[in-house]
C-alpha positions, 0 to 999 in steps of 0.5 A: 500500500502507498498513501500520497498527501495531496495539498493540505488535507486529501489523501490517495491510497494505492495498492501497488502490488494489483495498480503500479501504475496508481490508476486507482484510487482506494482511499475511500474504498479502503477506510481502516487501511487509508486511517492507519496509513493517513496517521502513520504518514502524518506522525511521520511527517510531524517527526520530520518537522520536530527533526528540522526544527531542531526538537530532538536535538541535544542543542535544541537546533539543527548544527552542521556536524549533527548531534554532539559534533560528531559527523554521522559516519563517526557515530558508533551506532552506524559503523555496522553498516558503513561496510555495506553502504560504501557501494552505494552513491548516496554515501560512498563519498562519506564512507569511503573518505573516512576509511581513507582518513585511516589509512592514512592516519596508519601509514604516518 
């Protein structure tokens, strides 16, 4: 299932496994299936503003190196999956920039 905001208050559900090309809309015909998507949707979206506004931040505001000053790449909690995520694009550059920082730093 997929839900799509439209403007401020209007929703369109689609089932993407029986319409991948979201001809049909199913929010009406689906009702508890649209509530649950609508809400999750909905409190995602209020996280996501929280985050921009600095709300779930130590700092109480957004900082360029992210929480504690510390880059997300030398956070503890993400360095099981820096492995698997050097290959992808999104974050190569980040990945494999601090991989090469310590070789570096190994071969000085």
């Amino acid at each position: 299932m997929k839900i799509v905001k439209i403007g401020r208050a209007d929703y369109q559900l689609f089932d993407l496994k029986a319409d991948t090309v979201e001809e049909h809309d199913l929010f009406s015909e689906r009702p508890n299936d649209a509530k649950r998507q609508r809400v999750a949707l909905d409190r995602m979206v209020a996280s996501v503003t929280n985050s921009q506004a600095g709300a779930d931040y130590p700092e109480g505001k957004v900082t360029r190196e992210g929480p504690h000053g510390r880059f997300w790449y030398a956070i503890p909690e993400y360095q099981p999956f820096l492995k698997g995520w050097a290959s992808r694009p999104e974050y190569s550059n980040w990945v494999n920039r601090k991989q090469r920082t310590k070789k570096n730093a190994a071969e000085k």
